[in-house]
N, C-alpha and C positions, 0 to 999 in steps of 0.2 A: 675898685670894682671887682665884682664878683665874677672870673673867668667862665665861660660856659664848655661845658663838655662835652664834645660831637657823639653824636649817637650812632653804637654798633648794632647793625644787625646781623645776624649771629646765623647762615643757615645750617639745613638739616642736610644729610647726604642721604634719606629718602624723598620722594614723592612726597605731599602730604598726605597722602592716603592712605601711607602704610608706615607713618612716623608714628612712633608713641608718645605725644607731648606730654610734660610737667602740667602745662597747661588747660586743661579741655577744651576751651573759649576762643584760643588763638595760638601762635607758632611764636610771636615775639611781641610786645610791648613796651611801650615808652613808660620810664617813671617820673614821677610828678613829686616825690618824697621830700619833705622838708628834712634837711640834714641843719646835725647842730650850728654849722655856721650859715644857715641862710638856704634859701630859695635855692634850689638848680637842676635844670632837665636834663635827663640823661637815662641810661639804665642802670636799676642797682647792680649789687656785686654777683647776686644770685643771679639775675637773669643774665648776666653776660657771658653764664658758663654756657656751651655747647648742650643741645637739646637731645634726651633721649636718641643715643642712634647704635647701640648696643644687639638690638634685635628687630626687623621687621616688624608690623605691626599691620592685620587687616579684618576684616570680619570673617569668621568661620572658623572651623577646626583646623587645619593649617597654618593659616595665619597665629593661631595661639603656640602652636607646636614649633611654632619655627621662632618665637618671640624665648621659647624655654629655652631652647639650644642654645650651648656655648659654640658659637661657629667660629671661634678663635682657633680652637682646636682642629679645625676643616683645613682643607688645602684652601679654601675662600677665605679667609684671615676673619679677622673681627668687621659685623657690618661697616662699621665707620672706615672703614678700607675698601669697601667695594667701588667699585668705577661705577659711573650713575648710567653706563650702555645695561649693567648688571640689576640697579635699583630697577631703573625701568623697566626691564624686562619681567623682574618680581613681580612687580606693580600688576601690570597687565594679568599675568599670569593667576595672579592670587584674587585679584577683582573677578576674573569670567567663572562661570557658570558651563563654559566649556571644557573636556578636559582637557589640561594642558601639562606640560611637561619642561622643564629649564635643566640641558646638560649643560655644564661654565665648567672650562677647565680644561687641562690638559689631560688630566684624571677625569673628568665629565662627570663633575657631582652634582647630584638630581634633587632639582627643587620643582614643588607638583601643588597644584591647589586642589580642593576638597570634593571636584568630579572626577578627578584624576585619582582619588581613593579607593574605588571598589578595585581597580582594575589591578591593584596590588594584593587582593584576597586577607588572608585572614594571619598570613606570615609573614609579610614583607614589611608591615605599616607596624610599629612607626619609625623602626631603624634605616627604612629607604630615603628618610630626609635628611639629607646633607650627603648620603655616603657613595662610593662610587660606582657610577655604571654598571663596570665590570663584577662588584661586588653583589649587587642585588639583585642581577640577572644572570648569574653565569651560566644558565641555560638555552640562553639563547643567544649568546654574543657574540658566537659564533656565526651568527645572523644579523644581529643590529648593530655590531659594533664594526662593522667594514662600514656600514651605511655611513654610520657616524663621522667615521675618521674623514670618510669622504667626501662627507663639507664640511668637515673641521680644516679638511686639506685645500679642498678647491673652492671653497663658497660659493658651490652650485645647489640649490635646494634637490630634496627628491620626496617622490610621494609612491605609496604604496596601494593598496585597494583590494582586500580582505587575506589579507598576509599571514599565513601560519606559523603562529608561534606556540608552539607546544611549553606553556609556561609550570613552574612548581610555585603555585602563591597559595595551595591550600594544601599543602601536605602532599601533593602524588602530583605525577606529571598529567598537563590538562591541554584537553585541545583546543584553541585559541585563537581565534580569528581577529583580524585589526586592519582597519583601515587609516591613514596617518602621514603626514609629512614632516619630512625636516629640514628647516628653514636658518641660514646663515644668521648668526646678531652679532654685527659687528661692534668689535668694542672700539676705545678713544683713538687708538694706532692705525683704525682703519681696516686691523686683520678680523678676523674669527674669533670672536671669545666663547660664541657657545653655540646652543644649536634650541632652537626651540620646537617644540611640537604640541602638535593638535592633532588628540588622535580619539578614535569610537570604535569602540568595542564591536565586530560584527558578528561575533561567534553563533548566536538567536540567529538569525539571518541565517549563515551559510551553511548552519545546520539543518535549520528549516525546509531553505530550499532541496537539500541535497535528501533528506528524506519524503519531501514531496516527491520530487523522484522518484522514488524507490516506486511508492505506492500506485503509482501513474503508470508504471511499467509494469509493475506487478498487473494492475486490472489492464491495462491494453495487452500484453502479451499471453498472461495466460487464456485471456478469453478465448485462444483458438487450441486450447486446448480439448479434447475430447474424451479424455478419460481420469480418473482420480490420477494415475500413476503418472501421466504424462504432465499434470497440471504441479505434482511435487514437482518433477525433474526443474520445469521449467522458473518454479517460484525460487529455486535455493540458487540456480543461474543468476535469480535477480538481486537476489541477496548477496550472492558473489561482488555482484557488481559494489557493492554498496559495503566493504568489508569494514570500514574506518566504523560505521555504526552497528554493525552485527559481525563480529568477525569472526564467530560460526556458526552453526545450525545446524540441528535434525530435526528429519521431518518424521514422525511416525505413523501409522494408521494402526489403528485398532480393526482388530478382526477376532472370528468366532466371540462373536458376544461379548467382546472387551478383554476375551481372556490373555488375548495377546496384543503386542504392538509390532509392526513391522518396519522397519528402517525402509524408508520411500523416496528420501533424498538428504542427500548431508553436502557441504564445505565448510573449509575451515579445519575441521577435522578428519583423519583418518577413517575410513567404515571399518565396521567387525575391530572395533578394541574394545579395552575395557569400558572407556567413554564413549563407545557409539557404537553398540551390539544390535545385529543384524534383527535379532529378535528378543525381546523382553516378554518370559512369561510373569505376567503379573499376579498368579495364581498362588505362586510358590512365594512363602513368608518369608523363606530364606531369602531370595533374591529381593525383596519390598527394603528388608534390613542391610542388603548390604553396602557397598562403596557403589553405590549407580545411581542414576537419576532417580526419584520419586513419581515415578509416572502413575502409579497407581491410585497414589494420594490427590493430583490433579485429574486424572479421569473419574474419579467419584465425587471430588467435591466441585466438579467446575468452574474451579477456581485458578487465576495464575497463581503460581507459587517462585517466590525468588530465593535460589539456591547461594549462598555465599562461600567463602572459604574452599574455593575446588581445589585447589592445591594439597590441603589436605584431603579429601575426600576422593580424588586421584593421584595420579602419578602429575608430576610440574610439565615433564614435558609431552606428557597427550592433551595439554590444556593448553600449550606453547599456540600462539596466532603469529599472523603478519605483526599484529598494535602491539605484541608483549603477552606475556602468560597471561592468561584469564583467570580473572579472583572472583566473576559471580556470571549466577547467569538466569533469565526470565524459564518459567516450564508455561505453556501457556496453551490451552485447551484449542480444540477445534470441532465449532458444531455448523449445523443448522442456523440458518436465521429464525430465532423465535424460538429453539431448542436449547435445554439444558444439558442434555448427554451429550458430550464428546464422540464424535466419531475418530477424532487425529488428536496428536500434541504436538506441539513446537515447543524444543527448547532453541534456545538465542541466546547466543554469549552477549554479555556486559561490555560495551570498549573500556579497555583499562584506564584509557584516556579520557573517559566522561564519567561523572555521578550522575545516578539514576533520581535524576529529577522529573518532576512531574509533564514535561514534553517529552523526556526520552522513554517512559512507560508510556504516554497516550501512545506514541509512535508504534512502538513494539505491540499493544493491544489494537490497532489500525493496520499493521501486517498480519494478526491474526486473523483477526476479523476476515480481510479480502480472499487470505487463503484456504479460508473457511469454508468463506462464499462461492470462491469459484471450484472449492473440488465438489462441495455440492452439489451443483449446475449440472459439471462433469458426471457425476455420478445420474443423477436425475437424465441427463442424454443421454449415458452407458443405459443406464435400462429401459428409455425408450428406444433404443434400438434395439435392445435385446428382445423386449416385448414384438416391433416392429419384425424381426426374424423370426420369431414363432407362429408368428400369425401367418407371414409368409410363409416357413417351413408347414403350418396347418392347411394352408389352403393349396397347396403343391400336393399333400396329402390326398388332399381329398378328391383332387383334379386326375390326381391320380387311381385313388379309389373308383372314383366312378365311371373314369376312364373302361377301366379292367370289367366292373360291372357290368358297363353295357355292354361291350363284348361279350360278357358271359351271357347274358340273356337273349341279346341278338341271333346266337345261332340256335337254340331251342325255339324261339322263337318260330324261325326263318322253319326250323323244320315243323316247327306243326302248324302252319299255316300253309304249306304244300296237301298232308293228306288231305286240310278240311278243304283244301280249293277243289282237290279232287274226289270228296266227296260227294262236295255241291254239286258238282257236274254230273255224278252218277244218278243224283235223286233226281236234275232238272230232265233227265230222257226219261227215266222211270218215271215220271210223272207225268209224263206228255204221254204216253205209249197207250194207245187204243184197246191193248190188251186186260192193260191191268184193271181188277174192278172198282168198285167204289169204296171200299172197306181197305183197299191197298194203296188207293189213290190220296185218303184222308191220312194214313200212316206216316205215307212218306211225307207229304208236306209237314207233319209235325215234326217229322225227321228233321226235314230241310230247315225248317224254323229254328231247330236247336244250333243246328249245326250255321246255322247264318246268326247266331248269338255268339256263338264260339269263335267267328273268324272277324264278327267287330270287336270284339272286345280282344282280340288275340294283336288287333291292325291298329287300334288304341296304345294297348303294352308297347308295341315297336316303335309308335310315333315317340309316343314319352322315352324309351328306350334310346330315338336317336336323336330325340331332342338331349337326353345328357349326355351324348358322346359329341353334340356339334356344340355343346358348353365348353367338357373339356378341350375340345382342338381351340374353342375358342379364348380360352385362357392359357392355353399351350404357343399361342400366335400360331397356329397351325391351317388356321380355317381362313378363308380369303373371301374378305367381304364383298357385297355387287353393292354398288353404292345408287339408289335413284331416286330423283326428285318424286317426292311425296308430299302429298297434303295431309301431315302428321297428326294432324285433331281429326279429320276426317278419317284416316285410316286406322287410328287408335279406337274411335267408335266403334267404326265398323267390325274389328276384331271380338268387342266388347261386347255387342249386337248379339253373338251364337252362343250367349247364356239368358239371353232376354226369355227366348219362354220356357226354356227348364224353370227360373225362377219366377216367373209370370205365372204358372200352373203349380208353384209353392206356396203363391197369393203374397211373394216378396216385392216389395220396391225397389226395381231398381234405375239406377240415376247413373248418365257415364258423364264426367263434366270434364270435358278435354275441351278449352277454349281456343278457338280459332287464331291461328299464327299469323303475321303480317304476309310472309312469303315460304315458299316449299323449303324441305328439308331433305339434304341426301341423307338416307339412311337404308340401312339393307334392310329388307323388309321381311325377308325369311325371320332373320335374327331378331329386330322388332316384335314381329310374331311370338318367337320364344320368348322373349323376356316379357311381357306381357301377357300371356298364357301359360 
């Protein structure tokens, strides 16, 4: 009889999901093969060997990269060595769509799936697969790698929530936000064998927010500003605050018709140096050409202009900030809403810590803008109260002018309307007198008629006279009103009434249309009078 062969099955020391089978179809198979002596079930000699387990295997760019690797050469040995607390953890890892992160090891060598890729920039990938912690962040380990030890040590998780890690993944140090845990995996013994993490990039976010900010403080605070000068002081205060994203600033105004710029608020930097001169004449070629900002170039084209290389272009340490020496920086107009001339410039350091990407220009062009807007405002109030004061200072003027006026006419006045009263009086006996004849008698009367033209019209001048001297007391607060109930439609006719037949005997029309009030009015009535007549 023909002995039968028990059948081995042969596993993998991955998951299936991340095995690279011989097979496509299936992981292990029975064979059915006629051998030269006869019938017998079993597996051939091929399948009995151990299945691909050399490298990881899973869909996406990771899983390829990690399949290339000799990880024999890793402090992790060759896959088919790994403890399956370790495959699993792969597994998971390299399957999500989340990013994720596998430190294994004493050394804590970094195994990451293909969301977990941006977050390594443009220099860390692809040498960060397999190699240690320490080795591919040694910027910040001084930071995550206590975190680390310390559930390597205690297998207590811990989680972070928008954690700054000032990372070097594209060439320069960058500022970095993360939110993220690290979570114990314990291996076969029961201890620690690695640490896993789930972590999201927040840097958008806490950037975001933190220059909302800015902007929100800017229009709430300067709004109580009152003048151009006070509205700088107060904007580069806010700017202050906010130094991680501008970490300096001048502010300048143009004056005499552009020919100059005035330094109106700076931090960050020193005033009166070579990089932040109290006054830039922009007239002089010499100074357009020399080592200084380009102000001239953006007050005429109203344009921002991004300056680079200021190290060369100044001295290293008048560009020295809190973030690091500054290597560029925004020049960026300040007009009118709906104008193209500049009345100011802002220049704005670069963080040496951010690339000027398309949020961090919108942002910097959204600080202009507001500072724009509100020294505007400021300027537009500064001359309506300037206007506001002249008109007051005109009418103090003029209260005063006619103050003095009427004084001066009043007493000529006053004096020649004594002789003509006492002239009247001499013609009214001459005229009556039995003596005088009729040829003396028609005289005088015409006399008297002249002279009674002379002291209405002389008693006229004085009324008007002290009608403008109880204006001025009364714009002076000087004159003390009588306040009494009045029927002010009524009594406004009635004033109106004593040009009725002057103009009635000019053959005018006239019409007074004062409509009747529900109830009286206190008002003085003298003063009614005047301002009415």
């Amino acid at each position: 009889m023909t002995r039968k062969r028990k059948s081995r099955l042969v596993m993998s020391p991955f998951p299936a999901s991340i095995v690279k089978s011989q097979n496509p179809t299936a992981h292990w198979r029975r064979s059915s093969s006629r051998k030269d002596n006869g019938t017998m079930d079993g597996v051939s000699a091929q399948e009995n060997q151990p299945l691909s387990t050399s490298s990881p295997a899973s869909e996406g760019e990771m899983g390829a990269l990690m399949r290339s690797l000799d990880w024999s050469k890793t402090s992790l040995d060759a896959v088919e060595h790994w403890p399956q607390s370790l495959r699993t953890s792969v597994s998971i890892c390299l399957s999500s769509r989340y990013p994720m992160l596998i430190w294994w090891g004493p050394e804590l060598v970094m195994i990451y799936n293909d969301a977990y890729r941006p977050i390594l920039g443009s220099i860390k990938h692809p040498a960060a697969m397999g190699q240690r912690g320490s080795e591919c962040w040694p910027e910040i380990w001084n930071i995550i790698g206590p975190m680390l030890e310390g559930v390597m040590t205690t297998g207590t998780a811990t989680w972070s929530t928008n954690q700054l890690l000032p990372l070097e993944r594209n060439g320069y140090p960058e500022e970095c936000y993360f939110t993220f845990s690290y979570s114990p995996i314990r291996d076969e013994t029961g201890g620690v064998g690695g640490v896993f993490t789930a972590v999201t990039e927040t840097t958008g976010q806490v950037l975001g927010e933190r220059r909302l900010r800015t902007l929100h403080d800017l229009t709430e605070r300067t709004a109580e500003a009152s003048t151009a000068a006070e509205t700088c002081s107060i904007a580069v205060e806010v700017l202050a605050e906010n130094a991680a994203d501008i970490p300096f600033a001048l502010l300048y105004l143009l004056e005499n018709n552009g020919k100059q710029a005035h330094l109106a608020g700076n931090h960050g930097l020193g005033a009166n140096t070579p990089v932040s001169p109290l006054v830039v004449d922009m007239t002089v070629e010499e100074q357009i050409d020399a080592a200084t900002w380009p102000l001239e170039q953006v007050a005429f084209s109203g344009q921002a202009k991004l300056i680079e290389q200021l190290t060369e272009r100044f001295d290293p340490l008048l560009v020295q900030t809190a973030y690091g020496t500054a290597q560029s920086a925004l020049i960026l107009p300040l007009s009118h809403p709906g104008q193209y001339t500049p009345f100011g410039l802002l220049v704005a350091g670069i963080s040496p810590l951010r690339a000027l990407d398309d949020d961090y220009k919108n942002f910097f062009e959204l600080v202009a803008g507001q500072i724009g807007n509100t020294i505007a405002k400021a300027r537009a109030l500064q001359e309506a109260r300037e206007r506001a004061e002249a008109l007051a200072e005109l009418d103090r003027a003029k209260t005063s002018f006619f103050s003095n006026v009427s004084h001066e006419f009043r007493t000529p006045l006053t004096l020649l309307l004594g002789p003509v009263e006492e002239a009247l009086d001499e013609e009214k006996i001459v005229s009556s007198s039995e003596t005088a004849s009729p040829g003396e008698v028609a005289r005088r009367r015409r006399q008297r008629e002249r002279l009674e033209v002379v002291r209405r019209n002389s008693l006229r001048l004085l009324k008007l006279v002290n009608t403008l001297l109880d204006f001025s007391r009364i714009e002076a607060g000087r004159l003390q009103a009588v306040y009494e109930s009045t029927d002010l439609a009524s009594f406004t006719a009635d004033l109106a009434s004593t040009f009725r037949s002057a103009l009635e005997q000019a053959q005018l029309h006239f019409v007074v249309d004062c409509r009747p009030l529900s109830e009286p009015v206190y008002v003085d009535r003298d003063m009614w009078e005047k301002i009415v007549l």
